[in-house]
N, C-alpha and C positions, 0 to 999 in steps of 0.2 A: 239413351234411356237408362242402360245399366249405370254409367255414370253418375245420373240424376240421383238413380235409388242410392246409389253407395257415396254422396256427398249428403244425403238424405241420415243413412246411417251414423257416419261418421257424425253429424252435426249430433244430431240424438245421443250419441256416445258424448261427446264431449259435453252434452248438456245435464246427463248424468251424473259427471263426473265432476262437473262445477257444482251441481245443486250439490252430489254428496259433501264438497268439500266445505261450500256453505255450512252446511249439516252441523259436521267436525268441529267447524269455528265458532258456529253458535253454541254448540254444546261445552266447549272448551271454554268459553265465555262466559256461561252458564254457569260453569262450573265454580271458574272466579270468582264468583258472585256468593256461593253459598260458601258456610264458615269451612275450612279445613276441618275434616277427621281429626280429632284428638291423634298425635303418633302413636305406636306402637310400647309403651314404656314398662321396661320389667319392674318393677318392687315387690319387697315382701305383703302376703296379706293382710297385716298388718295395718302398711304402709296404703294400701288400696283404700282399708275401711275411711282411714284418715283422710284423704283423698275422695273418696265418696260424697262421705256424708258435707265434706268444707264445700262441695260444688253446689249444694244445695241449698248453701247458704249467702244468699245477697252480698253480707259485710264480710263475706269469704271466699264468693269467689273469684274474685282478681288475685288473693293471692293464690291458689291454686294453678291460672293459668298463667302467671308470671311463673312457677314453678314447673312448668310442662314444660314452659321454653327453655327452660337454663339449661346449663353443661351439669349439674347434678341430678337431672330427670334421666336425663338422656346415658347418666352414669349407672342408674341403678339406684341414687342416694335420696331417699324417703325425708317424711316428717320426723321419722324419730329418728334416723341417726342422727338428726340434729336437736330435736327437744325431749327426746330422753334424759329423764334424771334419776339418781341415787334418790331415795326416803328420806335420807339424811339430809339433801341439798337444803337451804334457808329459802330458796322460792318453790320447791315440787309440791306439786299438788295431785292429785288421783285424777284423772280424765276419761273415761272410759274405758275402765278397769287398765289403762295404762301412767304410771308416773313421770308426769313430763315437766317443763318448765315452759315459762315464756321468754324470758332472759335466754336467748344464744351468745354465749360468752366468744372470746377465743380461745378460752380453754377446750371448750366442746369443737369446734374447730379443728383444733390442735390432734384429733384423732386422723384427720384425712391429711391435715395441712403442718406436722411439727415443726418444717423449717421456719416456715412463713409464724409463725406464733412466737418459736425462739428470736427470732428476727423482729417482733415487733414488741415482745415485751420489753425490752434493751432498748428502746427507739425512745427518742425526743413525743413522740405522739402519745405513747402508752402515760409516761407522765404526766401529759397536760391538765388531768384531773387537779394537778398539785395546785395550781393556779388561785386554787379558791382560799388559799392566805395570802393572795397579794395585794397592790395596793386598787387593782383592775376590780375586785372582790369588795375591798370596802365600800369603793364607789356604788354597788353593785349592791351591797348587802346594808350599809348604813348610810349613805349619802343620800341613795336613789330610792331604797325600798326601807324596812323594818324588820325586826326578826322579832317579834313578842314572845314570852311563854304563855301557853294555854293548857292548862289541865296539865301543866307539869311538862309540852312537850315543847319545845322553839321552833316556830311555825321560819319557813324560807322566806327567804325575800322574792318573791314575782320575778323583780327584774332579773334576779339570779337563775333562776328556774327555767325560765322560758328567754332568758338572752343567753350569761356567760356557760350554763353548761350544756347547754343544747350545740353545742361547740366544742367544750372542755371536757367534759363529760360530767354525771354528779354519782354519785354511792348508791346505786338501786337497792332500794330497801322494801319488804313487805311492809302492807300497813296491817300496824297492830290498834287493839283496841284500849280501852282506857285498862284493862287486868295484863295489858301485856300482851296478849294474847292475839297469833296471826286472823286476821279478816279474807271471809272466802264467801263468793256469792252464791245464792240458791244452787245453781246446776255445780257445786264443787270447785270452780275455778277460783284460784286465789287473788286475793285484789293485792294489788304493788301499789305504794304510796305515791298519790300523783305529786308529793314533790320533786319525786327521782325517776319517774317514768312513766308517759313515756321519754326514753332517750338514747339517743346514737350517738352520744359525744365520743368523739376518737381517743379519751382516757378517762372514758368509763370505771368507775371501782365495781365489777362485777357481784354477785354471792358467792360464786365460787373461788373468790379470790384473785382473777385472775383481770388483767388492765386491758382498757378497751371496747371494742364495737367494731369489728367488720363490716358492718353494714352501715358505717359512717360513710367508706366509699365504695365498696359493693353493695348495693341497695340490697336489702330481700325483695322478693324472693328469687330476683332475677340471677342476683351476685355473678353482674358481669363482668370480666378482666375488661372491657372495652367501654365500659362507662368509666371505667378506675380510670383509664386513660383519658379522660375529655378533663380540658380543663377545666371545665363546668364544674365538674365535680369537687374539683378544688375549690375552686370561690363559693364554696356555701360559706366556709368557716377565713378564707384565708383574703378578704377585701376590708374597705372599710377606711377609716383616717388613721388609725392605726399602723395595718398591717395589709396595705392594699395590694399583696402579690398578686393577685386576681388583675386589678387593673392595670398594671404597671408591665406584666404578661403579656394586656392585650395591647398597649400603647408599643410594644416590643415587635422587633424584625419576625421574633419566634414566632409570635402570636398574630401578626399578620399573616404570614404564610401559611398558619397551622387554619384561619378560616376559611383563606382562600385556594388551598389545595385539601383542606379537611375528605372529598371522598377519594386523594388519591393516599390517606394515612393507613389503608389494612387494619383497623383499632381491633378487629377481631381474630388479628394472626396467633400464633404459637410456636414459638416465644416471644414475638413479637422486637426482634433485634433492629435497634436501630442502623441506617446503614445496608441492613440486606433486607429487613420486611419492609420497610419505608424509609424514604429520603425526603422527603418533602417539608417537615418540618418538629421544631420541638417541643413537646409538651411538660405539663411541669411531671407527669413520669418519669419520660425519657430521659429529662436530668437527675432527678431524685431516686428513681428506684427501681427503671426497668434494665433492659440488657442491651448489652455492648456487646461486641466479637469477642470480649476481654473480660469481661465479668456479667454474669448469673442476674440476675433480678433480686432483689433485696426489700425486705420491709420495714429496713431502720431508714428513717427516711436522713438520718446523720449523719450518714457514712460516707457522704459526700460534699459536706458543708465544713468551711474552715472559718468561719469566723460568726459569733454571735451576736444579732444584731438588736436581739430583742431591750439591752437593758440602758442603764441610762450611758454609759462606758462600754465602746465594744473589746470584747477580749475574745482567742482565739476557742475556737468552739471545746478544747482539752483542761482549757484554764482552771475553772473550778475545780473537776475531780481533779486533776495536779494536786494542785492546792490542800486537798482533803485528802491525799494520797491515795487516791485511784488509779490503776492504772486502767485505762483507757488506748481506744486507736488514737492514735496523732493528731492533729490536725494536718500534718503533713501529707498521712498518708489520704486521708481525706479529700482535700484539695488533688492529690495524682488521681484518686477515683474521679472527680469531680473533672479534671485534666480528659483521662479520658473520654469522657461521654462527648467533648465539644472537637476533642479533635476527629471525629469521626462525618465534619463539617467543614471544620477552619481546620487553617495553619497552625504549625504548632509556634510560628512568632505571630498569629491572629492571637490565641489562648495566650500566649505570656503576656502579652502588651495589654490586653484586657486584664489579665489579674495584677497589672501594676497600676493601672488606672481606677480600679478595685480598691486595691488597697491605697492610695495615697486621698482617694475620698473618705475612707473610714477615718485613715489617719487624720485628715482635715478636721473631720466633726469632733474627735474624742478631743484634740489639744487644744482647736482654737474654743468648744463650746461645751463642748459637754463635760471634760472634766474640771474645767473651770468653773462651770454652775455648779456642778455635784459638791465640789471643793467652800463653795460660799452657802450652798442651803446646808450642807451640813454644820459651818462655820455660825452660821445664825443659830442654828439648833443648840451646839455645845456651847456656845454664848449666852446663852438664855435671849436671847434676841424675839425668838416665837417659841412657839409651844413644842415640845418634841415627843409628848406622847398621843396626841391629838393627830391624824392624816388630813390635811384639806379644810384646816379651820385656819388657817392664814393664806389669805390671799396668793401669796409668793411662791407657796404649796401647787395651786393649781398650775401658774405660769410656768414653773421646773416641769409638772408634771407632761404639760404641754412641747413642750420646748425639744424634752426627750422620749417622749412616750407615742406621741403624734408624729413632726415634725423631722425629729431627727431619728425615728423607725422611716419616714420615708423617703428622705434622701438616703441613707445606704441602702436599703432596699432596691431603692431607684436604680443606685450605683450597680447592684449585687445582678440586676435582671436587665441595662438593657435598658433604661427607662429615662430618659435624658430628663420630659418635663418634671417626673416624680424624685429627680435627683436635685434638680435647680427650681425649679419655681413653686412645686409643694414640694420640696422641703429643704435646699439650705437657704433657700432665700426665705422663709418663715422662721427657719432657726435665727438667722442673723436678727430678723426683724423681733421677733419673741424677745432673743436675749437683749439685743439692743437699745430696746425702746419700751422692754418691760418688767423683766428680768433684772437690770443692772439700776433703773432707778426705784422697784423696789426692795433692795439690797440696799440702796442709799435711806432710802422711808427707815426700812426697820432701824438702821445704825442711828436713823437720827431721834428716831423715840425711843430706844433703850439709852440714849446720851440722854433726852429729856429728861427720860421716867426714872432716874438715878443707877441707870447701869454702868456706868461711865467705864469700866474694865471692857465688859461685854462686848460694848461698842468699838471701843479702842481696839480689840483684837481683830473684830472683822473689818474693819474700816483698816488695818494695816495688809489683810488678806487681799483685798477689793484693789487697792493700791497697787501693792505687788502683782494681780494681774493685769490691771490696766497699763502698768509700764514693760509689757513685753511687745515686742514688735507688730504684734499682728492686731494690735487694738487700740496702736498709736493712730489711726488714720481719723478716727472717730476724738481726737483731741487737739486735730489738726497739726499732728507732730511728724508729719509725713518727711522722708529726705527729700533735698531738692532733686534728685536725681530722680526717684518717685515720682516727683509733682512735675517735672516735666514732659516724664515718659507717658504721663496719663493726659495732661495738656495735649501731646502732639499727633495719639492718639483720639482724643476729641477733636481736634481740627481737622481732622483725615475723615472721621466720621459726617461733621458738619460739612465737608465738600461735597461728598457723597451722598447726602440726601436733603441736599441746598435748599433751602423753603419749606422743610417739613420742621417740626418737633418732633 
């Protein structure tokens, strides 16, 4: 009977103590369910009122709880240590009895962050603003869109605005009114001229002078080191028929392993060392700008790139300033930065056998296509052959532009990342076929209408250019002037390949 009662007990105890734990897990469950407590965050008061009153605000408050979550909530670091400005600044405006700006430069930045600012003002990115006299820009500003005056003022091209500087970055300006005079709406907030903003182009022309957007790839208000690192973040600005590093990434070993190990990368570590916070794979950080055992994180995204791929001729990434007497880092030493980040993966005869395979693509495109083109459209131009102060009003304009702009950006690109079809099939097989089948017979067009139209000098000069490149070796085969040793060695090679896949085409 004692038995009975005390298995009686026991049972009731353990029923207890399962119910409580139910209890615990429903409540814990429960708990999931309702939003998290705002944390614990110190700021000045100040910085509260700001905070306050933006939560109260529908079109304000996701950015306040994107700023709960970041690494400067959690620092102490407020609205105004970032939108505080001087009276003087060209965008402050008064905001509740405080003078802030909308414009976060990297100058303002630059009080938490001076390396990282000194590091990116110098950088190839701070620059890209300059882009807007190229020939990227006419297309942009006079081929695609218009620039009118109105009331005295030269209204932007659309496509410009909302394509190339939403990218490049454009000169944030206040809008003024027809006296000149800054435009500010009822509650005090100053209005910025929506041809310049809004924008997060990564070379920015700031008001306070200073080049850039941080929040090109640290979004606000989050401004995460570990979005910086997704390549994601990359490819807003860097895809495209252009300039497809974005895709050429993801066709890449790197870029396979980086999605398919992507939760074993740490993107949230500090310092985030390749090698000891993750091995798994590379991102376009990891080569460009973050840390190695061997070197610090950097925000010149340059300092590791030895060859320039962007123009129609590539030269090494030091060439120009040289040229201009700059003195500049190396390309040498470049290329050893650049050395290092990969040997922290490969061999270091994996790393040199790739940067000779590197470089003898570059070398391919500049001798056999591209400085030969550059050499004949200039050759047409000082000819009086077509027009030369006119961009993209003769045909043969486009096809160069193509040739090397599109074409032959992605075969070295391809070359540069890794990217086999982006090396061969978009793009030296488009370069050969451009040049070959467009390129060289309208170089014959033009020579033979400036012979018609009475140029007959004109013509004579570039028709003797045209000549002399078509008799160098590498563009005998298209004149069927090939050696027999040539013409053999590709014969017995097709008959090897016809054995091998007997009854197909």
């Amino acid at each position: 009977m004692e038995s009975v009662k005390f298995k009686q007990v026991v049972i009731a105890v353990l029923g207890f103590i399962l119910l409580g734990a139910f209890v615990v897990v429903g409540y814990v469950e429960s708990m999931r369910r309702i939003p998290d407590a705002k944390p614990h965050i110190v700021v000045s008061r100040e910085n509260e009122k700001c905070i306050s009153c933006h939560e109260q605000q529908s079109n304000a408050r996701t950015v306040a709880e994107q700023w709960r979550a970041s690494t400067h909530a959690k620092r102490g670091v407020g609205c105004l240590e970032c939108h505080r400005a001087d009276a003087a600044d060209m965008d402050a405006f008064v905001h509740y009895k405080q003078t802030i700006a909308t414009v976060v430069s990297p100058g303002d930045c630059a009080q938490c962050h001076p390396n990282e600012f000194d590091q990116f003002q110098r950088s190839h990115h701070a620059q890209a603003g300059k882009i807007l006299g190229s020939l990227d820009n006419v297309l942009a500003e006079v081929v695609e869109g218009h620039m009118p005056v109105v009331h005295g003022k030269r209204l932007e091209s659309p496509a410009a605005v909302s394509g190339c500087k939403q990218c490049h970055g454009s000169a944030v300006k206040p809008l003024l009114d027809d006296s000149g005079n800054k435009v500010y709406r009822d509650s005090g907030v100053l209005v910025l001229d929506s041809d310049t903003w809004p924008n997060t182009g990564i070379g920015r022309l700031n008001p306070d002078g200073s080049l850039g957007s941080c929040a090109a790839c640290h979004n606000r208000h989050y401004f995460s080191a570990a979005q910086a690192r997704e390549p994601d973040d990359c490819g807003k600005c860097h895809l495209g028929p252009d300039h497809p590093q974005y895709e050429i990434y993801r066709e890449s070993k790197h870029g396979i392993n980086f999605i398919a190990h992507k939760d074993e990368m740490n993107l949230d570590a500090h310092p985030w060392i390749v090698g000891e916070d993750y091995v798994a794979a590379a991102t376009c950080a990891t080569c460009h700008m973050s840390a190695t055992p061997n070197q610090p994180v950097t925000h010149d995204v340059g300092e590791r790139i030895s060859w320039t791929l962007r123009p129609p001729i590539s030269e090494k990434v030091d060439a120009v300033a040289l040229k201009q007497g700059k003195q500049v880092m190396p390309w040498q030493e470049r290329r050893s930065n650049m050395k290092d980040v990969c040997v922290q993966c490969h061999s270091q005869q994996y790393v040199e056998s790739f940067y000779e395979q590197y470089d003898d693509l570059v070398g391919l495109y500049n001798y056999k296509f591209g400085e030969p083109a550059t050499d004949l459209i200039k050759g047409l131009k000082a000819n009086g052959l077509i027009t030369a102060d006119i961009a993209f009003d003769d045909k043969i304009e486009w096809t160069y532009f193509y040739l090397w702009h599109h074409e032959g950006r992605r075969a070295r690109m391809g070359a540069s990342m890794m990217g086999p079809d982006y090396t061969q099939w978009h793009g030296m097989y488009e370069v050969a076929d451009r040049f070959y089948m467009e390129f060289l017979p309208e170089v014959r067009e033009a020579i033979e209408h400036g012979h018609d139209g009475g140029n007959a000098s004109g013509a004579a000069a570039s028709q003797a250019m045209l000549d002399e490149i078509m008799a160098r070796d590498e563009h005998l085969w298209i004149q069927g002037k090939v050696s027999v040793e040539d013409k053999a060695a590709r014969d017995a090679a097709a008959e090897e390949f016809r054995k091998r896949y007997a009854g197909s085409e």
